[in-house]
C-alpha positions as a Markdown table, in Angstrom:
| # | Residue | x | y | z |
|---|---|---|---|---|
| 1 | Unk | 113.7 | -30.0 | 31.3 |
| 2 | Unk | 111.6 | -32.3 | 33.3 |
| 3 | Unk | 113.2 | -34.4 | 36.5 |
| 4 | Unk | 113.9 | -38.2 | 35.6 |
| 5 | Unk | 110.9 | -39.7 | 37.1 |
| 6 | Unk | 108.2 | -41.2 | 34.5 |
| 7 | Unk | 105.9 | -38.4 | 34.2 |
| 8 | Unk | 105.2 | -39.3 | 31.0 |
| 9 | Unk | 103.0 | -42.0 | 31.9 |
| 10 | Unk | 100.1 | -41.5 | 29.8 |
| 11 | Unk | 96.9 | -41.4 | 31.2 |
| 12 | Unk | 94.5 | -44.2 | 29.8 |
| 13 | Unk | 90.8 | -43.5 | 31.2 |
| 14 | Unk | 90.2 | -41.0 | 34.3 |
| 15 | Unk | 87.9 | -38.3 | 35.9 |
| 16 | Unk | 89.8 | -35.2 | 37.4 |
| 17 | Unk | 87.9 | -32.4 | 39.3 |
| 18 | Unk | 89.8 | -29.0 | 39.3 |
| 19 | Unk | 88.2 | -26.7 | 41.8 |
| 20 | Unk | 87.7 | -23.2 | 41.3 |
| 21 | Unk | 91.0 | -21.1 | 41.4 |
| 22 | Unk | 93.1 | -24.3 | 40.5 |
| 23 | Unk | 94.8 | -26.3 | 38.0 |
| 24 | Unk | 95.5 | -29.4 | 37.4 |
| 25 | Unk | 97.9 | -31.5 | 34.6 |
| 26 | Unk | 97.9 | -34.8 | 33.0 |
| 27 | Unk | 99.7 | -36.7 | 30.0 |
| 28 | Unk | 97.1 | -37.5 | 27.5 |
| 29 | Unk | 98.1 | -40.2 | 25.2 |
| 30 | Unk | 96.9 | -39.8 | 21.2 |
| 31 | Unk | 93.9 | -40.8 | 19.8 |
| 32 | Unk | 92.1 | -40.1 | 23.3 |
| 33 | Unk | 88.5 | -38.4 | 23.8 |
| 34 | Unk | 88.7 | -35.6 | 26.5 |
| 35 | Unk | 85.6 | -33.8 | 27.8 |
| 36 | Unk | 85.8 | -30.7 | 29.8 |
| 37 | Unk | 82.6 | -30.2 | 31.4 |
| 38 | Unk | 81.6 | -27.0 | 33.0 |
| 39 | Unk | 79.9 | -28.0 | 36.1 |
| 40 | Unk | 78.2 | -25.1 | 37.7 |
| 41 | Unk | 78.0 | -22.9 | 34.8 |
| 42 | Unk | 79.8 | -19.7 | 34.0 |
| 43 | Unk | 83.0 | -20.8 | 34.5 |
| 44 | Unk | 85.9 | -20.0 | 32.2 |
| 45 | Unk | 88.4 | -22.8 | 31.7 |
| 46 | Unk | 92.2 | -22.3 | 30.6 |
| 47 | Unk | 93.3 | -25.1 | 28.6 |
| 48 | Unk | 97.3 | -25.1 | 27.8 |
| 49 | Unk | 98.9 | -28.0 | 24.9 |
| 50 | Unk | 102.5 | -29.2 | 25.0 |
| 51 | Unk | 103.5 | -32.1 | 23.1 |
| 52 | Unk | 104.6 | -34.7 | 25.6 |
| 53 | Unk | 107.8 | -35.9 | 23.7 |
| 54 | Unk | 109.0 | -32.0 | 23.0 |
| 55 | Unk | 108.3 | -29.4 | 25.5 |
| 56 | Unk | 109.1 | -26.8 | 22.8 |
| 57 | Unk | 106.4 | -27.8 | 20.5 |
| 58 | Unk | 103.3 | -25.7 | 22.3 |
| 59 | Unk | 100.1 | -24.6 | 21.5 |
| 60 | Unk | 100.1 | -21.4 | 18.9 |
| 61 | Unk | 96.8 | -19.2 | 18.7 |
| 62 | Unk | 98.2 | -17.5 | 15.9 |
| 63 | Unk | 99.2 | -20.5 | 13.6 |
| 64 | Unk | 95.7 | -22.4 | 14.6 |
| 65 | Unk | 94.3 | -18.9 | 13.3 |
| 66 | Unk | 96.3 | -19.0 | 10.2 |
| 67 | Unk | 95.4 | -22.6 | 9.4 |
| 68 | Unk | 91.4 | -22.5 | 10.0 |
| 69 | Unk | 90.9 | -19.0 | 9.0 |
| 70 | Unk | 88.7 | -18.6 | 12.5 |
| 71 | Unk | 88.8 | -16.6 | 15.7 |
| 72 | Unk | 88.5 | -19.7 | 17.0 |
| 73 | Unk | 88.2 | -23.5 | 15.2 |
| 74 | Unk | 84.9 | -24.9 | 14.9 |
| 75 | Unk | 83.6 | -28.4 | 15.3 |
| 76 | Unk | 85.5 | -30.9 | 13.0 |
| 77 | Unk | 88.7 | -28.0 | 12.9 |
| 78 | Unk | 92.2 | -28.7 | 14.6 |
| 79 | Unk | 94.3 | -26.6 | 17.1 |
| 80 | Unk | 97.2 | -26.2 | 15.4 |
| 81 | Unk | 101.3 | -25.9 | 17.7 |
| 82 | Unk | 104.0 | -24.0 | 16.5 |
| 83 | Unk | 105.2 | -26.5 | 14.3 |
| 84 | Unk | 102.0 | -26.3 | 12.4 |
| 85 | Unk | 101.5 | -29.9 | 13.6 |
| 86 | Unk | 97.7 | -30.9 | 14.9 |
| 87 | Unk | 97.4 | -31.4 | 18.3 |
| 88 | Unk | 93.8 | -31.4 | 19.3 |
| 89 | Unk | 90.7 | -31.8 | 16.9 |
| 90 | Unk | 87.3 | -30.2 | 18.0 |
| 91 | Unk | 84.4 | -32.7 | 18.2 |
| 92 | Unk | 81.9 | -31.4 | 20.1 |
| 93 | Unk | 80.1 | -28.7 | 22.3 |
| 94 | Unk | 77.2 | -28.2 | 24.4 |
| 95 | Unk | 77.5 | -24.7 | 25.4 |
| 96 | Unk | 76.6 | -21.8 | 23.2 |
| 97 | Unk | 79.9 | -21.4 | 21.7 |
| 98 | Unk | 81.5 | -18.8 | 23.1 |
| 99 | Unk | 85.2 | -19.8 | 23.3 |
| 100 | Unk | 88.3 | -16.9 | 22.9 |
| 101 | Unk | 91.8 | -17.6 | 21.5 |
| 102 | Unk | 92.8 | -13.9 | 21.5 |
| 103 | Unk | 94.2 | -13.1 | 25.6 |
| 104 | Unk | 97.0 | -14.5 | 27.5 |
| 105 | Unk | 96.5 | -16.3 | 31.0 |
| 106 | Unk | 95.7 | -13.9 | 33.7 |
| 107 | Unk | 98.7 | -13.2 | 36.3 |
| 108 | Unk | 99.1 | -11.8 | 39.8 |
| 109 | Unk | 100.0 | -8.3 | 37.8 |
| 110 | Unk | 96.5 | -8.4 | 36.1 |
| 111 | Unk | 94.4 | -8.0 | 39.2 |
| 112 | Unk | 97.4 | -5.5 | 40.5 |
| 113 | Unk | 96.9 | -2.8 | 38.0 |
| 114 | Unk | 92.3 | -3.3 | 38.0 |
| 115 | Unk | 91.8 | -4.0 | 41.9 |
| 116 | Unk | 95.3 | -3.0 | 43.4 |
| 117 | Unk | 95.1 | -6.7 | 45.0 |
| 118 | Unk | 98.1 | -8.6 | 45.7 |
| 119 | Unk | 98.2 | -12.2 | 45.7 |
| 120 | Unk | 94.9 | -13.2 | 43.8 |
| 121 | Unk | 95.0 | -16.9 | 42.2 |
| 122 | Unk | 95.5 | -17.0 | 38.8 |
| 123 | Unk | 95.8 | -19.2 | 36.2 |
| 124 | Unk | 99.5 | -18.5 | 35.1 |
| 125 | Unk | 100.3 | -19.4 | 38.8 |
| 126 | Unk | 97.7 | -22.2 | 38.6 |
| 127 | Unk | 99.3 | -23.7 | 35.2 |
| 128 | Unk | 102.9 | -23.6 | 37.0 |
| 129 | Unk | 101.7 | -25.4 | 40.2 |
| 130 | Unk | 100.2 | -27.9 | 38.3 |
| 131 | Unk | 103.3 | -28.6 | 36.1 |
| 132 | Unk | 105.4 | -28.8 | 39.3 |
| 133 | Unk | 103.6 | -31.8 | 40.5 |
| 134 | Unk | 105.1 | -33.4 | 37.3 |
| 135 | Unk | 108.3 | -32.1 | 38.3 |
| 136 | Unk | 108.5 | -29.3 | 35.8 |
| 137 | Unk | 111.5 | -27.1 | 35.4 |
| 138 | Unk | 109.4 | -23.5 | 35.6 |
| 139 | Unk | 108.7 | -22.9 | 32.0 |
| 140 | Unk | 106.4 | -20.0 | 31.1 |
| 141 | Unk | 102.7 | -21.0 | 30.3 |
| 142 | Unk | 101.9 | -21.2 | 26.3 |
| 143 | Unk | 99.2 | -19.4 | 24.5 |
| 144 | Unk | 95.8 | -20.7 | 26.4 |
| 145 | Unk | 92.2 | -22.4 | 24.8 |
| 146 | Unk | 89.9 | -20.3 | 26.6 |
| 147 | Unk | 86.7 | -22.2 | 27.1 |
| 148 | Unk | 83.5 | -20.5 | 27.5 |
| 149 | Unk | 85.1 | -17.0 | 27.4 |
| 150 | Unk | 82.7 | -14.3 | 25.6 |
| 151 | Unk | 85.3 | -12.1 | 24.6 |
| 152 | Unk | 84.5 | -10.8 | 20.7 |
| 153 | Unk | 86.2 | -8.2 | 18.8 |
| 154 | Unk | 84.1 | -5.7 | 18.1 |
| 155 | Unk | 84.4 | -3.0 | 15.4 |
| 156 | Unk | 86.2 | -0.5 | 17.3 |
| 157 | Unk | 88.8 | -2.2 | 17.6 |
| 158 | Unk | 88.1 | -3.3 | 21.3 |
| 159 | Unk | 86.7 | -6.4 | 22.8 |
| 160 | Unk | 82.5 | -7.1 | 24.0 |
| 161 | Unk | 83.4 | -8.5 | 27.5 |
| 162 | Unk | 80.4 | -10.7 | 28.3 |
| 163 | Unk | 79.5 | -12.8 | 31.3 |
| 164 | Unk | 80.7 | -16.5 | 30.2 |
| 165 | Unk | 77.3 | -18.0 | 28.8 |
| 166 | Unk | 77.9 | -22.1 | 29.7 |
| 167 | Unk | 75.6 | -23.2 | 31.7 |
| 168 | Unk | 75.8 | -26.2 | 34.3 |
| 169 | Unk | 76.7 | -29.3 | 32.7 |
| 170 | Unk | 77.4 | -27.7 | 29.8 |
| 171 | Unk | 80.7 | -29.4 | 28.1 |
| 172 | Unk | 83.4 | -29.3 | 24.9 |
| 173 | Unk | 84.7 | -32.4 | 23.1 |
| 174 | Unk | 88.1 | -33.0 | 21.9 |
| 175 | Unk | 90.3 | -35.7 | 20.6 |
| 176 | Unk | 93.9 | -36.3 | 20.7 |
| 177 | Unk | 96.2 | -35.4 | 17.7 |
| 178 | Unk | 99.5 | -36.3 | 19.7 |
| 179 | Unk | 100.9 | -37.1 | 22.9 |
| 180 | Unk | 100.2 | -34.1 | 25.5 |
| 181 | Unk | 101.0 | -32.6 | 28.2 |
| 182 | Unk | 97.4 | -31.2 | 28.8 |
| 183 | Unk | 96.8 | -28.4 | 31.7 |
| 184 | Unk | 93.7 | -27.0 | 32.6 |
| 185 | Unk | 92.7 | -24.2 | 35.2 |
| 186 | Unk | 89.6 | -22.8 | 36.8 |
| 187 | Unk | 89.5 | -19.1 | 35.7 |
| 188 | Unk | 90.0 | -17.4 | 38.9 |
| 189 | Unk | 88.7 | -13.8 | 37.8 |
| 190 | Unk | 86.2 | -13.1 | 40.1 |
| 191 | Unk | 86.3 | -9.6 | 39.8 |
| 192 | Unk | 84.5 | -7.3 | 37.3 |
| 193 | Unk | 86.2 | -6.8 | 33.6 |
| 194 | Unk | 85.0 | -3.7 | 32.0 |
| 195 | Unk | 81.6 | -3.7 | 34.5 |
| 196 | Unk | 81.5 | -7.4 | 34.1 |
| 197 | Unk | 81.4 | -10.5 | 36.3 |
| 198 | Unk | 82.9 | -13.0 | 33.6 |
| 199 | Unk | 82.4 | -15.4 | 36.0 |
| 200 | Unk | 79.8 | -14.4 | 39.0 |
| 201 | Unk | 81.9 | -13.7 | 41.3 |
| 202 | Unk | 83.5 | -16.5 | 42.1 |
| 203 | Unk | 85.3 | -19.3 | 40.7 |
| 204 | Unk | 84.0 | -22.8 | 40.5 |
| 205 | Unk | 84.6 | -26.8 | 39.0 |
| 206 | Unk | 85.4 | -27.8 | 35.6 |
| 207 | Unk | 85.0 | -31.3 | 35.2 |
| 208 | Unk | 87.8 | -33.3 | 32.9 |
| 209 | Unk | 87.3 | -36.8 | 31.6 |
| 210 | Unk | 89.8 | -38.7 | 29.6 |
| 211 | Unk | 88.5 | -41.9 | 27.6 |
């Protein structure tokens, strides 16, 4: 469970940078408009839902899936927790569209077994840094929002890794369903996927306003 001091103090209005390779947390109160803007362009963002009140209640890929019938929910669709409860409504994007609800958040193992690296950031260390400055007890990330991932399914069975296509300034829309606990990192994998630089090499801003 979470320590005793008031972290549920909902956020009312407020601009937060998250640099490349980072994370960042905030409680989002419902009914609020959040923007996550891709600054400098090709960056995939991680975006990770718990309802504020019940830290149980998380984000499901597979029952938002089930609900909308899509890959991935368009504009006007929900994102849907394991309750089957709305948390988060899509309202608007910029980019070209390209957003992936199929792979897990990317952990110091990952970049073990392709580069043999030790150590690299990644976004399930990212999310549980973040959480700690709320005083988080060290519970396991949920399913992730990838924004601006190009990551289709293709009809071998496989996935067509692409470069992420957002360009600078390009942002995605969202309102509020619920009280959350909403986490967002800076993809961190600057190294090639299948003969791919997802991100160019290196990890940059994302850009999130809550209004």
């Amino acid at each position: 469970m979470l320590g005793e001091q008031d972290w549920k103090t909902v956020v009312a209005s407020q601009k937060i940078e998250i640099p490349g390779y980072q994370g960042r947390a905030v409680v989002v109160g419902t009914g609020a408009a959040v923007r996550i803007t891709d600054v400098e362009g090709a960056q995939i963002g991680d975006l990770f839902l718990l309802a504020a009140d019940d830290l149980e209640e998380v984000f499901s890929a597979a029952m938002t899936r089930l609900v909308t019938f899509h890959l991935f929910p368009t504009i006007g669709e929900s994102f849907y927790s394991n309750r089957r409860r709305e948390m988060l409504t899509f309202t608007g994007d910029t980019s070209p569209g390209r957003h992936d609800m199929t792979f897990a958040p990317c952990d110091s193992e990952f970049y073990e077994e392709l580069v043999g690296e030790t150590g690299h950031p990644n976004c399930h260390d990212n999310f549980m840094s973040a959480v700690a400055q709320l005083d988080f007890d060290g519970r396991l990330p949920p399913d992730p929002i990838n924004l601006f991932q190009s990551s289709m399914p293709n009809t071998e069975g496989g996935f067509d890794i692409e470069r992420s296509p957002s360009g600078p300034g390009d942002f995605v829309e969202f309102e509020t369903q619920m009280d959350l606990l909403l986490v967002l990192t800076a993809c961190s994998a600057d190294i090639k996927i299948e003969d791919v630089d997802v991100i160019g090499g290196r990890s940059t801003p994302l850009l999130l306003e809550i209004g």
